[in-house]
C-alpha positions in Angstrom: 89.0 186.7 104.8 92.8 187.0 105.8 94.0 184.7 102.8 92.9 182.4 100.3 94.8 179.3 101.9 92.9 175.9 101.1 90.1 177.9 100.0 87.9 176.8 97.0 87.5 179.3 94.0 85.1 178.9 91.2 85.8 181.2 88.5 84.0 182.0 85.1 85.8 183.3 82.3 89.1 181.4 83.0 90.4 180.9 79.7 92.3 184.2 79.1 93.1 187.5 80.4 91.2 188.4 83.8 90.0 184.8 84.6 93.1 183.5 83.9 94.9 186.6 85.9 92.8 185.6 89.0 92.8 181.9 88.5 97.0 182.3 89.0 97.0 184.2 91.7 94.6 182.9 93.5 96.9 179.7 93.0 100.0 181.0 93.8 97.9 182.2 97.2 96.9 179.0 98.4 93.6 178.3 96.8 92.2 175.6 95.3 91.0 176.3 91.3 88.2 175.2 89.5 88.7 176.9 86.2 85.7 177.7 83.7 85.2 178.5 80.3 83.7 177.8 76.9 86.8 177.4 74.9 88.4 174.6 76.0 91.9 174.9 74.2 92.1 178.4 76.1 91.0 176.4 79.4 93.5 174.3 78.7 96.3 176.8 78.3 95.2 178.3 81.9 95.4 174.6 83.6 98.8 174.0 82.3 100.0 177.4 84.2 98.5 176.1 86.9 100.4 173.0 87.0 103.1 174.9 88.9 101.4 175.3 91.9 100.7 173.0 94.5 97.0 173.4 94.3 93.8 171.3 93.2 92.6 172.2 90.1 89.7 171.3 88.4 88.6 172.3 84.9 85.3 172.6 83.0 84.2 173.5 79.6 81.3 175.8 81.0 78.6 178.5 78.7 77.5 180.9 81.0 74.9 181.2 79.2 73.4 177.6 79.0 71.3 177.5 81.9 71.3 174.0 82.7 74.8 173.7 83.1 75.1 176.4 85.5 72.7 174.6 87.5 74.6 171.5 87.0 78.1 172.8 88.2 77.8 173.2 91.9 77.2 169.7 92.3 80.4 168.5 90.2 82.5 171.4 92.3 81.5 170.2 95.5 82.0 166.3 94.1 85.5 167.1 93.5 86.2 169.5 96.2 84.5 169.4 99.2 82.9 173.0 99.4 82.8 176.2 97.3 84.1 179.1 99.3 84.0 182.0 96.4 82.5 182.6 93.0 84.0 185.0 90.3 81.5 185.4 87.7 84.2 186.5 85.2 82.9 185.6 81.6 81.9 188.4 79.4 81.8 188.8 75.8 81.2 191.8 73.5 79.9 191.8 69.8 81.3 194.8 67.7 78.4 196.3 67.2 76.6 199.8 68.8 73.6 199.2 70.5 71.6 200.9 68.1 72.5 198.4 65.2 73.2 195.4 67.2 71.3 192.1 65.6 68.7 190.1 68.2 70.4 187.1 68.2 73.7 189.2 69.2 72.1 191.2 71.8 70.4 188.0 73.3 74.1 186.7 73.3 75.8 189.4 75.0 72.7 189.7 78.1 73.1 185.8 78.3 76.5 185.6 78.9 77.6 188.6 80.7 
């Protein structure tokens, strides 16, 4: 791929640091945005930067690690854009915890998510 021009990026994880790093430069290259994330005031934060290009951006609250929804999302990308032309499964959590003492329902977490 020589650039990103009028390209469609989905990207996980788009609330803050990385996510939001490549959501505005893939913006500021061309591309068309659909943001993701399950904080939505964060989500919002990264949409308002976005504003400043002249770009289509779409934004969803998204948990990587609800099944359904993932299955749900290609549908209401492809509704709103026309195509998907890349994925950046970006979302990742951590729980403060070594592995050795790290509770179930964390470690179930963390594997669901990341």
């Amino acid at each position: 791929m020589k650039d990103f021009m009028s390209k469609v990026a989905v990207i996980t994880g788009a609330g803050s640091g990385m996510g939001r790093y490549l959501a505005v430069l893939l913006a500021k290259s061309g591309c068309d945005v659909v943001i993701c994330d399950v904080n939505e005031d964060t989500l919002a934060g990264t949409a308002a930067m976005l504003k400043n290009y002249n770009v289509a951006v779409s934004s969803h609250k998204l948990d990587v690690g609800d099944e359904a929804a993932i299955k749900a999302l290609p549908e209401k990308v492809i509704a709103q854009h026309g195509k998907v032309d890349l994925v950046f499964n970006n979302a990742g959590i951590t729980i403060d915890s070594d592995f050795a003492n790290m509770p179930e329902p964390d470690w179930t977490k963390v594997m669901d998510v990341n």
